[in-house]
N, C-alpha and C positions, 0 to 999 in steps of 0.2 A: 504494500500500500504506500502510495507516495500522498504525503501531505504540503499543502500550499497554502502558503501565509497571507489571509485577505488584504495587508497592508500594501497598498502600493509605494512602489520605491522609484518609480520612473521621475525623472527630472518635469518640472512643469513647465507646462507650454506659457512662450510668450505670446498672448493674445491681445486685441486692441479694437475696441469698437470706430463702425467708420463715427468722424463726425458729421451731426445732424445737419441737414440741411437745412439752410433760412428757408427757403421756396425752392418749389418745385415747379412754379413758370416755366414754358420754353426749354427744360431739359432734354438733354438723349438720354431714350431708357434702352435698358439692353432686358432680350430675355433669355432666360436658362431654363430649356424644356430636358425635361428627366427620362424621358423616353417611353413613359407611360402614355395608353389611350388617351387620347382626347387632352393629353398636357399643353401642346401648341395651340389646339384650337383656343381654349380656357384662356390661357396666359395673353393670346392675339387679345380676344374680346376684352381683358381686364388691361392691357395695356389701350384698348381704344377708347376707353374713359377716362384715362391719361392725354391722352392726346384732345381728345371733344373738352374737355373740363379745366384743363391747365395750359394748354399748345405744343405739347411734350411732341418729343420726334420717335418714332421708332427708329433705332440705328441696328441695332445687332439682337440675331435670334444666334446663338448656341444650342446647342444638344449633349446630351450626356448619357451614357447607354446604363447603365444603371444608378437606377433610382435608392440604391442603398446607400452607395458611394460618392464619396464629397468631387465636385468635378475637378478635369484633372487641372494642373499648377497654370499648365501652359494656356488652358481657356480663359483659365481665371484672369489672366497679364492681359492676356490680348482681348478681353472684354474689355476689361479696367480703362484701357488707352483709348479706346474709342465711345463710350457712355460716360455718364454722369451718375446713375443710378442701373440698378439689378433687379429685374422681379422673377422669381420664381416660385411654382409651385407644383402640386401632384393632380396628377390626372387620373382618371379612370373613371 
């Protein structure tokens, strides 16, 4: 029998909330569809009440093939440089 000590000892992560935004006026939004049914459709329509209610741009749609899985680094940059904000959510 092998026994395992519930303490974690892993170093902790350096994490950082983005900052908030003043206004969302006229921003580029980017989306992050998770690869589930109906996640692009969803995410199109709640980003087009972004757009009709604020003047928001749709700039970038990403994909990400599992929806368990945080996306991968290199989406995340190359979203980052072209929006101003990220919506994502779950489909199905």
């Amino acid at each position: 029998m092998q026994l395992y000590s519930p303490m974690s000892t892993a170093p902790k992560r350096k994490a950082f909330r983005a900052p908030a935004l003043a206004s969302i006026d006229g921003l580029r939004i980017g989306i992050l569809e998770n690869g589930k049914l109906n996640a692009e459709e969803m995410l199109q329509e709640f980003a087009a009440l972004f757009v009709e209610r604020h003047g928001c741009t749709v700039h970038t749609l990403a994909s990400k093939s599992n929806a368990s899985a945080p996306a991968p680094a290199n989406t995340l940059v190359k979203v980052a440089q072209e929006v101003d904000f990220l919506i994502t959510g779950l489909g199905d």
